[in-house]
N, C-alpha and C positions, 0 to 999 in steps of 0.2 A: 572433470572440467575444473579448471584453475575458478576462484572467485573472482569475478571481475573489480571487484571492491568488496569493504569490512568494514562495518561498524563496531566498535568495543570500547569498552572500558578501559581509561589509559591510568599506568602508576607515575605520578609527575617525580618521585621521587628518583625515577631514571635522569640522570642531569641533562642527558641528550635530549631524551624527550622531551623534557620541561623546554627547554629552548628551543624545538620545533613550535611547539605549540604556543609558547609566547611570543616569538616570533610575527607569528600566525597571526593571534590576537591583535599586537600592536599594529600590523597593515590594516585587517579590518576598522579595528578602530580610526585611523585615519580616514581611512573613505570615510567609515559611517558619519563622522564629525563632519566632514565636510558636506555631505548629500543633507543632512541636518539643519547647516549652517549655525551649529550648536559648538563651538570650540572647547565648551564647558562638561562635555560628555564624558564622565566617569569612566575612565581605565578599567580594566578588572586586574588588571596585574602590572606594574609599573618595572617590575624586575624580576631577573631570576629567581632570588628568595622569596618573593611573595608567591611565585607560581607554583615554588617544590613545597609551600608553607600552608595551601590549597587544601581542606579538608572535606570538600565537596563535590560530589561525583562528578567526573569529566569525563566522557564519548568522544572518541575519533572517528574520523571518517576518513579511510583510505583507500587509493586506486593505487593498486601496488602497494608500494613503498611511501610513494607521494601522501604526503598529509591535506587533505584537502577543505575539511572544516573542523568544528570542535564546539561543543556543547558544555555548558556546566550548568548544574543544575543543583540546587541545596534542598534540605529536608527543614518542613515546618513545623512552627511547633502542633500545628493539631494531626499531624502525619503526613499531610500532604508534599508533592511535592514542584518546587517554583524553577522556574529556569531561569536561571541568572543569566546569561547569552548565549545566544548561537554566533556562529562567527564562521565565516567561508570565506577563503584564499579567494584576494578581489580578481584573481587570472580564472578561478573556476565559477563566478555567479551564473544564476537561470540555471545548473547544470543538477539542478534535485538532489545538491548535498548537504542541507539545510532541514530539507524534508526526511531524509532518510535517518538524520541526528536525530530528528523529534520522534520519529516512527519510532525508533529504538528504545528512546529513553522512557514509550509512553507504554511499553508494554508492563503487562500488572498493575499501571498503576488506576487510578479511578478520579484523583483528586489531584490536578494538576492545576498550575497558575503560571503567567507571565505578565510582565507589562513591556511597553511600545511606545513609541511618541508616535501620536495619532501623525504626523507627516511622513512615515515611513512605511509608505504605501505597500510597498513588496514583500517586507514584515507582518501584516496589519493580514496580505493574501495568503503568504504561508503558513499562519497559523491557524488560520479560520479555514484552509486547504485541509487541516489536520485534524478540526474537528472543535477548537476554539472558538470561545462565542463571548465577545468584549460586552462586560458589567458594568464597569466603574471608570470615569473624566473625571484626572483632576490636573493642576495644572502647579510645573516648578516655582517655587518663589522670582524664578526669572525669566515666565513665561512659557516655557515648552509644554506642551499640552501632550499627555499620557493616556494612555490604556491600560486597566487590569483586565486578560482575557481568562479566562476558564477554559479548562476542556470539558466540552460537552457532546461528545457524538450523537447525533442525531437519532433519534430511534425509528428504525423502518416504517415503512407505510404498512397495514392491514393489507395483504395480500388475499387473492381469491381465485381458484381456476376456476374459470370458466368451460361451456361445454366443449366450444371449440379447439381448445388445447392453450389458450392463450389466458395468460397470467394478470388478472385486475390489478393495478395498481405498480406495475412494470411500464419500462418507455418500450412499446412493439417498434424494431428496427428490422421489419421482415428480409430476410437473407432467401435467396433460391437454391441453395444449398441443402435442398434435403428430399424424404423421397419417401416411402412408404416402409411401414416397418415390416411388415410382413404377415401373413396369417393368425390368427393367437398369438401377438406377440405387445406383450402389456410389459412397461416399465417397471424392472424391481430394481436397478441400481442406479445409485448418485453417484455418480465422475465426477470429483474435484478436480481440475488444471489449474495452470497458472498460465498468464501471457502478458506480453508487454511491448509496444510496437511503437517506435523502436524501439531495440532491447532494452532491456533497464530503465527506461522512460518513460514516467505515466501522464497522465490526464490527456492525451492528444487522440484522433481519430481515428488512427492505424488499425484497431480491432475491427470497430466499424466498417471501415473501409474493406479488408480481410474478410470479413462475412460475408460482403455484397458484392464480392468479385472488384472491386473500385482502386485496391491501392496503385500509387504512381509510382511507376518504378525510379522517378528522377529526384520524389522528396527525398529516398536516403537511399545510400548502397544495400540495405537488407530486403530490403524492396524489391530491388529486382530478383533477389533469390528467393524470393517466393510467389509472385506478385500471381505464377500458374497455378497456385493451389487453390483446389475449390474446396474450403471445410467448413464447420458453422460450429455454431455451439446452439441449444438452447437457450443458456443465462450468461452473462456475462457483469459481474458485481465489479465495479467502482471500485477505490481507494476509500471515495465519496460513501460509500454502501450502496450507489445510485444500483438499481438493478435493470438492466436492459435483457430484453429477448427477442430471441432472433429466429427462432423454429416453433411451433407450437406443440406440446409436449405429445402429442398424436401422430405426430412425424416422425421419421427419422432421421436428427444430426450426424452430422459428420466429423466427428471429433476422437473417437476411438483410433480407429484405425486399425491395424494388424490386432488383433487383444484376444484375450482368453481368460474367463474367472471360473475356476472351480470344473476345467474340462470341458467350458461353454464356447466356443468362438465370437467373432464377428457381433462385440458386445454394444455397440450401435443400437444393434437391433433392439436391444431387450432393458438400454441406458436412458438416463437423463442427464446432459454436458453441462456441468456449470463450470464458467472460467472466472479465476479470481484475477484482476489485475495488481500482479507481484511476479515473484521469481524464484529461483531456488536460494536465496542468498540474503532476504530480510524477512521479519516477520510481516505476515499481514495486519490489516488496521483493523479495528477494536469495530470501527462500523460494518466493516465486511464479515466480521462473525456474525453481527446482529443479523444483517441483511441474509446472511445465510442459514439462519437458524427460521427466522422467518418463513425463507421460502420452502426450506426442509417441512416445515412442521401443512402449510397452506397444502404443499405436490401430497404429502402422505392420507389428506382427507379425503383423497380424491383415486389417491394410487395406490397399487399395492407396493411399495419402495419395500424390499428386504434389508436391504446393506447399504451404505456408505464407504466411497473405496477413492484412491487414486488412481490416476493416469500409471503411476509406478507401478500397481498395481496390476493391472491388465496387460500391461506391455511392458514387462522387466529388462534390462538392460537396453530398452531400445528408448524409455522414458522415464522420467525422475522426477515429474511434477504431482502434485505439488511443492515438494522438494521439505527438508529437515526440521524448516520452521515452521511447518500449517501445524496448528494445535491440534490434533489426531484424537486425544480426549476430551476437550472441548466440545472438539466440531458431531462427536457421537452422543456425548452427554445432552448436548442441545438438541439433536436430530430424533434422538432414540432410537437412531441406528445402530450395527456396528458393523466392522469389516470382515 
């Protein structure tokens, strides 16, 4: 399957590119000035040569071909590093290509900064969306009032299963979607997936909706090509790390489907479904490991978990989630699983 977007690391030293991307910049900049009512707002690059002149990392975001935002971001002196702007084609806003710049640029890192003008409300949500938590007001010699924000991801709640199968310290979002596992049949694997409803579009209620039989087939055309499926998952992790559950882990979800590990079938039976909300095509957030090391570590007090595996995994050529970017030595190192 073709990517349906890419985020990367762009060389400005391409002439072309460099004038895509400054381009780009200078529209944004115009909105942003104006939504500000700030005429005074610092350019980042005022011309070509200043843009090919550029020694600080810069991220694109593209659908296709299309350029559709651009990130830069400089390294501080104590290592960290600051994001000098984000910046989205004002034809593409609200469309998560803001978030997918920051998603990208924040992996590896630990010690991240930005600042905002506190009246740039949509700024102020995207990055506090990502895991930024504003420190420091101060204010321009000519009034504009600022934000230094931090990246701080949230660290998980204390998790605890309880007898009934249902996870302390999870939001229960009970789905009818499940059924009896069967005779002697105790949980030894963790299924990672990925979902995103609509495709490629996080923070909305589509998954929820999908668990409890509720989606409209008229909010989007994906909609209606699923809207007969009856599946579930057990967990289902946020971008947020928020963890919701939907099955109580004594049940059996429905999320495998066709699968086979190690000569076993029908791996439901004998699984635990956690869905990360992502895709095959960006990395996951720095919170959604926490959250899932978490809950890895709480299910294993309780269960006998063998392995940790993917969806790719049990159902080869018919699945690829959670697709090239889930950190595979991470997500085992934390768990103390392996596949």
């Amino acid at each position: 399957m073709q990517a349906p977007f890419e985020v990367k690391r762009l060389d400005l030293s391409d002439a072309a590119l460099a004038a895509r991307v400054l381009s780009l910049q200078l529209a944004a900049h115009r909105l942003e000035a104006e939504w500000l009512s700030y005429p005074h707002l610092p350019v980042l690059w005022t011309d070509l040569a200043a843009a090919q002149a550029c020694v600080d990392a810069v991220w694109g975001a593209f659908e296709g071909e299309s350029l559709r935002g651009v990130l830069v971001a400089s390294r501080r002196e104590d290592g960290g590093l600051h994001i000098e702007r984000v910046v989205v084609d004002p034809q593409q806003l609200r469309a998560g290509w803001g978030y997918r710049l920051l998603n990208r640029a924040l992996v590896g890192e630990s010690e991240v900064s930005v600042d905002t003008a506190e009246v740039n409300i949509a700024a102020l949500s995207l990055y506090r969306k990502a895991g930024f938590v504003a420190e420091q007001r101060w204010s321009t010699p000519d009034g504009l009032m600022l934000w230094r924000l931090n990246y701080q991801p949230a660290p998980p709640p204390a998790f605890q299963l309880l007898e009934d199968g249902w996870l302390d310290g999870a939001r229960w979002i009970p789905s009818p979607n499940h059924d009896e596992r069967g005779e002697d049949m105790a949980p030894e694997l963790l299924v990672i997936h990925n979902i995103s409803l609509p495709p490629y579009r996080y923070g909305g209620l589509g998954v929820e909706q999908l668990f409890q039989n509720r989606l409209n087939p008229d909010e989007h055309p994906f909609y209606a090509e699923i809207q007969h499926l009856r599946v579930s998952s057990h967990f289902f992790i946020r971008r947020s790390g928020e963890l919701q559950q939907f099955v109580p882990v004594t049940r059996r979800a429905w999320h495998a489907g066709v699968s086979n590990w190690r000569g076993r079938e029908r791996c439901n039976d004998f699984s635990i479904g956690v869905e990360l909300e992502g895709c095959d095509f960006e990395p996951f957030s720095e919170a959604q490991y926490r959250t899932l090391k978490a809950l890895a570590l709480a299910l294993r007090r309780r269960l006998p978990l063998s392995a940790i595996i993917g969806h790719e995994h049990i159902a080869p050529g018919r699945k690829t989630d959670p697709g090239p970017f889930f950190d595979w030595p991470r997500a085992e190192a934390d768990s103390g699983l392996s596949r």
